[in-house]
C-alpha positions in Angstrom: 57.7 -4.2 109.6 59.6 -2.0 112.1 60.0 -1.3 115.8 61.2 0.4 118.2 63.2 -0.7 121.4 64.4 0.9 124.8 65.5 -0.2 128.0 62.0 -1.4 128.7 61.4 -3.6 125.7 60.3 -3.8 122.0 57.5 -0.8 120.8 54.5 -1.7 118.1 55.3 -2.5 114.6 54.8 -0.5 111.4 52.5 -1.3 108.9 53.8 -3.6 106.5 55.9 -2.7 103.2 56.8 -4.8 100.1 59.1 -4.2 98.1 60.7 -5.9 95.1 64.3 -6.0 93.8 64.5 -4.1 89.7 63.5 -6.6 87.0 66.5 -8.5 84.8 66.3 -10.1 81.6 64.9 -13.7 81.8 66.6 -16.6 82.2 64.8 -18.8 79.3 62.6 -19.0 76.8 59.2 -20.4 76.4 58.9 -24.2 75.8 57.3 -24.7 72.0 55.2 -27.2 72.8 53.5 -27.4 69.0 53.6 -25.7 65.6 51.2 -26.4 62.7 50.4 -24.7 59.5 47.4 -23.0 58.7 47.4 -22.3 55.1 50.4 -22.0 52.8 52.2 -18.7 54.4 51.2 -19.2 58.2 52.0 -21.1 61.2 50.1 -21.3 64.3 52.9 -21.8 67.3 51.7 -22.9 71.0 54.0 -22.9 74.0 54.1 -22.9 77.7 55.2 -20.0 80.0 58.4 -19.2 80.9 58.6 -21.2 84.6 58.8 -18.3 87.4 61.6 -18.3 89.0 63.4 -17.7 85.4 61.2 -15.0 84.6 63.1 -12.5 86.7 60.3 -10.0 86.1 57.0 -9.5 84.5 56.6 -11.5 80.8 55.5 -8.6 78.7 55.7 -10.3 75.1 56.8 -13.7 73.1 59.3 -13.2 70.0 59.8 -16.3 67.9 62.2 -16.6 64.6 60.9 -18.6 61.9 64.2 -19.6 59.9 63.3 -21.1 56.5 65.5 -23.7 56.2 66.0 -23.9 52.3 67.3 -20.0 51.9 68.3 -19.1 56.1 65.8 -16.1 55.6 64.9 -15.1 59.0 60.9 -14.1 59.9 60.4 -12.8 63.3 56.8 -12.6 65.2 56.1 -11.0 68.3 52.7 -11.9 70.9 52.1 -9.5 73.8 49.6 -10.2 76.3 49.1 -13.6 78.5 48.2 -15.7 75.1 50.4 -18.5 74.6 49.8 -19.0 71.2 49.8 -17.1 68.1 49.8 -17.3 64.5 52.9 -15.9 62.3 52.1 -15.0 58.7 53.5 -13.7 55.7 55.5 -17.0 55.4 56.9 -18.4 52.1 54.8 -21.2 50.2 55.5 -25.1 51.3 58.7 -24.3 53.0 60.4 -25.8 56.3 61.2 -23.2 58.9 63.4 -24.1 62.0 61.2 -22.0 65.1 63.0 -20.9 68.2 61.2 -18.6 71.3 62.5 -16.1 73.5 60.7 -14.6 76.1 60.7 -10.8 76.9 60.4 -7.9 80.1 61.3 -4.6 80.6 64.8 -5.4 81.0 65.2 -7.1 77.3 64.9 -10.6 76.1 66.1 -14.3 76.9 68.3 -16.5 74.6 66.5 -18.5 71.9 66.1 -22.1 72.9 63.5 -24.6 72.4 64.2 -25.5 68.5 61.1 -27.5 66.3 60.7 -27.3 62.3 57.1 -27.4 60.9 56.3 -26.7 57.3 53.9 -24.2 55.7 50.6 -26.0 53.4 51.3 -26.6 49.9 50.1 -23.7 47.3 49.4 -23.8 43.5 53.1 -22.0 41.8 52.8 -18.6 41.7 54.4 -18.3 38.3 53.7 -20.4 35.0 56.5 -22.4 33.2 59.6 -20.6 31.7 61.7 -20.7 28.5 58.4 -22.7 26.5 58.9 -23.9 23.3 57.2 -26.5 20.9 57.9 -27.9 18.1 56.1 -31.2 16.0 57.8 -34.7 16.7 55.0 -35.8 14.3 51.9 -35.4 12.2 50.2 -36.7 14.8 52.3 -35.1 18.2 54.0 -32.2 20.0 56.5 -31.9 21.9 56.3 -29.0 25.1 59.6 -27.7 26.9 60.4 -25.6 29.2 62.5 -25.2 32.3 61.8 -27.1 35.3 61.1 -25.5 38.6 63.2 -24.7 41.2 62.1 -25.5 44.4 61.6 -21.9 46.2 59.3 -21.3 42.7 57.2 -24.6 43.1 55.6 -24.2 46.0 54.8 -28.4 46.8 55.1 -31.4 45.7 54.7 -31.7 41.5 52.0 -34.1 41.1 51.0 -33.4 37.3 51.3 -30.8 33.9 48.6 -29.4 32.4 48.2 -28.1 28.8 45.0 -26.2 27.4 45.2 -26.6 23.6 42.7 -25.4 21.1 43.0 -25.3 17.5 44.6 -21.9 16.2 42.7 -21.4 12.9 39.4 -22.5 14.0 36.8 -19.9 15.2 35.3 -20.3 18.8 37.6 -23.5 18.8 36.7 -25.7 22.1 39.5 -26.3 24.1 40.9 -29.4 25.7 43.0 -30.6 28.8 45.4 -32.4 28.4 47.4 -34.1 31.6 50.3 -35.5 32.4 50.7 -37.5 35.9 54.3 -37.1 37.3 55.5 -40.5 38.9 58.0 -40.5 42.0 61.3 -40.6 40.2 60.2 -37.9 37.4 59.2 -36.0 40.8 63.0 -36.1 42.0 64.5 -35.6 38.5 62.2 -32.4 38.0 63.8 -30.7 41.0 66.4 -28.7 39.6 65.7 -25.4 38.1 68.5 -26.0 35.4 66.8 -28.7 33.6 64.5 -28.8 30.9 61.2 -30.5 30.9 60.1 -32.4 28.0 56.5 -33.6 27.0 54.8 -34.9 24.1 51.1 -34.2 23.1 49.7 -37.1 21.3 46.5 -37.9 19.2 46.7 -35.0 17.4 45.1 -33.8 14.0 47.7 -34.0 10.9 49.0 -30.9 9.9 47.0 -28.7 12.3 47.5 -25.4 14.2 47.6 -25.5 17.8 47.3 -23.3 20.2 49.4 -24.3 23.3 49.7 -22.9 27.1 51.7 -25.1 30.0 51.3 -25.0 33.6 51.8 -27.2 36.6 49.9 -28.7 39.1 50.8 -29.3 43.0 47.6 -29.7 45.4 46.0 -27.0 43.1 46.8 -25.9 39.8 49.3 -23.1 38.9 48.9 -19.8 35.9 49.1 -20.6 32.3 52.4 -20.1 30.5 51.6 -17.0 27.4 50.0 -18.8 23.9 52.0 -20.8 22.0 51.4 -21.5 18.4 52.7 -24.8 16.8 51.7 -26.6 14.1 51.9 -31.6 13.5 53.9 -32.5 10.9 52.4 -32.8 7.7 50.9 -36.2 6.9 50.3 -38.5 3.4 47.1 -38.2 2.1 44.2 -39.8 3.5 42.6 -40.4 0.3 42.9 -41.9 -3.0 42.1 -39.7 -6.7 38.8 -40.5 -7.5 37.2 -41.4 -10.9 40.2 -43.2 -12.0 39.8 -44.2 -15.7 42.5 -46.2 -18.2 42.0 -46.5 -21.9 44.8 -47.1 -24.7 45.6 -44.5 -26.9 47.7 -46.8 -29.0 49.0 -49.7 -29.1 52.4 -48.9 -26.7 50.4 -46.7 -24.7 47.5 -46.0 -22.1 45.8 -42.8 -21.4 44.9 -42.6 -17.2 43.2 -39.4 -16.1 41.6 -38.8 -12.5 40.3 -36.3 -9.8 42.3 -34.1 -7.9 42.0 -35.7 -4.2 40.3 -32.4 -2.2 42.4 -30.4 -0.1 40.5 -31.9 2.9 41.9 -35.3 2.9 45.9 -34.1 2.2 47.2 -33.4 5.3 49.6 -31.1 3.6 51.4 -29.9 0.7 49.8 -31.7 -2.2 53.0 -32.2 -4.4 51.8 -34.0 -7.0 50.9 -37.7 -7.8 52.8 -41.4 -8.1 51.7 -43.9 -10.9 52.7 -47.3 -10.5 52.1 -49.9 -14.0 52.6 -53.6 -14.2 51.4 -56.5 -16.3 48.0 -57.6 -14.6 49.3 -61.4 -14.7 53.0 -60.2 -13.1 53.1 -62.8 -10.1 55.7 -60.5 -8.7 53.7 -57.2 -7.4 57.4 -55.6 -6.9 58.1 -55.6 -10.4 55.9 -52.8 -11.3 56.9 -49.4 -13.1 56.8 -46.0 -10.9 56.4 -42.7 -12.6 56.7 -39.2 -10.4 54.0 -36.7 -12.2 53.1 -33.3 -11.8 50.0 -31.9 -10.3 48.0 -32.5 -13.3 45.4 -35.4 -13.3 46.4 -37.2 -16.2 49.1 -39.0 -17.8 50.0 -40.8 -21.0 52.1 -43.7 -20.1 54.2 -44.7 -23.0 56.8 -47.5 -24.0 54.5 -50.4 -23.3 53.9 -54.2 -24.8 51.5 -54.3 -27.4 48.0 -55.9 -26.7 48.4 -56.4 -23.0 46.7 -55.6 -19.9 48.4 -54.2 -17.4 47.3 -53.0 -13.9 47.4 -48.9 -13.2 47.6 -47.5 -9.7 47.5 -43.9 -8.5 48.3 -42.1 -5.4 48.9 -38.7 -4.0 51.9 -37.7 -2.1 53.3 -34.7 0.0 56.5 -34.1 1.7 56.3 -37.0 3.9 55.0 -39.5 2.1 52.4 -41.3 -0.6 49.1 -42.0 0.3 46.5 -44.6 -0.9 46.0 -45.9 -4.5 43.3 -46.1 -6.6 43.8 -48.4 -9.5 42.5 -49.2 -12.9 43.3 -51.8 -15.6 43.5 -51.1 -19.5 44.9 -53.2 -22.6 46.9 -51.9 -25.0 46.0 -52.5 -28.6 46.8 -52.4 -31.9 44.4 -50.4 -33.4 41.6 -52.6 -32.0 38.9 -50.8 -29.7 39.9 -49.6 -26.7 39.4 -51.1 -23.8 38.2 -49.4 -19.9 38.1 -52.0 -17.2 
């Protein structure tokens, strides 16, 4: 208000005026009094206003940095209006950000303060495995690598891989999953992207085709790894010839003849067949005679004792290994009837 004075005393006031001193740039930032994720790239931050007399003008916006911790990449989000809380996206996948506010008017913006971390929600990886290979550790198993995740690419916390395998050479094959938990100390060992993972599929078919795809599994489950095609080991044959017959052709000498063992029960290379002879009343079963044939199924087995029985067994084998026996005794004679037991 204003007067006006003379000699005889004080006139009537003005109306009143208000006026306010030119804005200046705040003297703090809000107060973060929460920060929670939403989903795997969001936060949702809460805070309380900046307290007035540090406001040194009108608040016209919040700016916050989101600093993630792991590669110092700085994500900055702005709220205008009176809200005081907001949500900042586009945020990177199960990672720990360091959140500091700053409070803004026409004049420019406060200093950062009020630090608190809060991480975003875990999220399936958002690449399958790298470097896969497979080879057989068996007839029966085989063994997956490929290189181990890095944190920035994993996205949580590994709980479990996950193979889809089908077999390659069977049409409209059914597939199966197989898993493989991960334990605490394979969690911290699996941590660096320079080391090689390393699992073995079990309870597999001999000599079989597979078609094998990896992936990993945090709270959800990650993309496949590209087909990969690897066959067990070969294995001995599951079955023995059949129809095994002995009979002397002399009397030094026994003729054995049998059936080819089908292709179905050599897991394999069929490379041909092992004939073991010994005298049927040998005590020592070690002491017997071994003779590598062909793949033919029969075989005159010369240089024997005349009139005497001996014991005849047969087996298949392949690369790895023979398989079961079938056996047959015969006498040898001299030039009596021959004999087929």
């Amino acid at each position: 208000m204003v007067s006006a004075f003379n000699s005889l005393g004080l006139g009537n006031s003005s109306e009143v005026a208000t006026s306010f001193t030119d804005e200046d740039i705040p003297l703090a930032g809000p107060v973060i009094i929460s920060a929670n994720y939403t989903s795997s790239t969001s936060i949702n931050i809460s805070w309380s206003p900046v307290p007035e007399p540090l406001r040194l003008g009108i608040i016209t916006k919040y700016i916050f940095n989101l600093t993630d911790v792991l590669t110092g990449l700085v994500t900055t989000a702005e709220f205008h209006g009176a809200n005081l809380h907001g949500e900042a996206t586009n945020l990177s996948k199960y990672r720990e950000y360091s959140i500091t506010g700053a409070a803004a008017n026409s004049k420019g913006q406060s200093n950062f303060t009020s630090t608190v971390t809060c991480r975003t929600d875990e999220d399936a990886p958002d690449l399958p495995p790298a470097n896969v290979t497979a080879y057989n550790a068996s007839s029966t198993a085989i063994t997956v690598e490929f290189q181990a995740y890095s944190p920035e690419q994993l996205n949580g916390i590994l709980r479990k891989y996950v193979f889809k395998i089908l077999k390659a050479k069977v049409v409209n094959s059914p597939h199966w999953i197989y898993t493989i938990p991960i334990h605490h100390s394979r969690r911290r060992r699996a941590a660096s992207g320079d080391s090689v993972i390393q699992n073995t599929l079990s309870w597999l078919e001999e000599y079989t085709v597979y078609s094998i795809q990896a992936s990993v599994f945090t709270n959800k489950q990650g993309p496949y790894s590209a087909v990969l095609n690897v066959s067990t080991d070969e294995g001995v044959p599951r079955a023995p010839p059949l129809q095994l017959t002995a009979f002397n052709t002399s009397n030094s000498s026994i003729l054995v003849t049998w059936q080819d063992i089908t292709s179905s029960s050599v897991p394999g290379i069929l490379l041909g067949y092992v004939l073991r002879i010994i005298k049927a009343d040998d005590s020592n079963a070690s002491n017997f005679r071994e003779i590598e044939h062909d793949l033919s199924t029969s075989k005159n087995i010369t240089n024997l004792e005349t009139y005497t029985l001996y014991k005849i067994s047969v087996a298949g084998y392949t690369r790895v290994g023979i398989g079961n026996f079938s056996e047959a005794q015969s006498w040898t004679d001299e030039g009596g009837e021959d004999k087929i037991i």
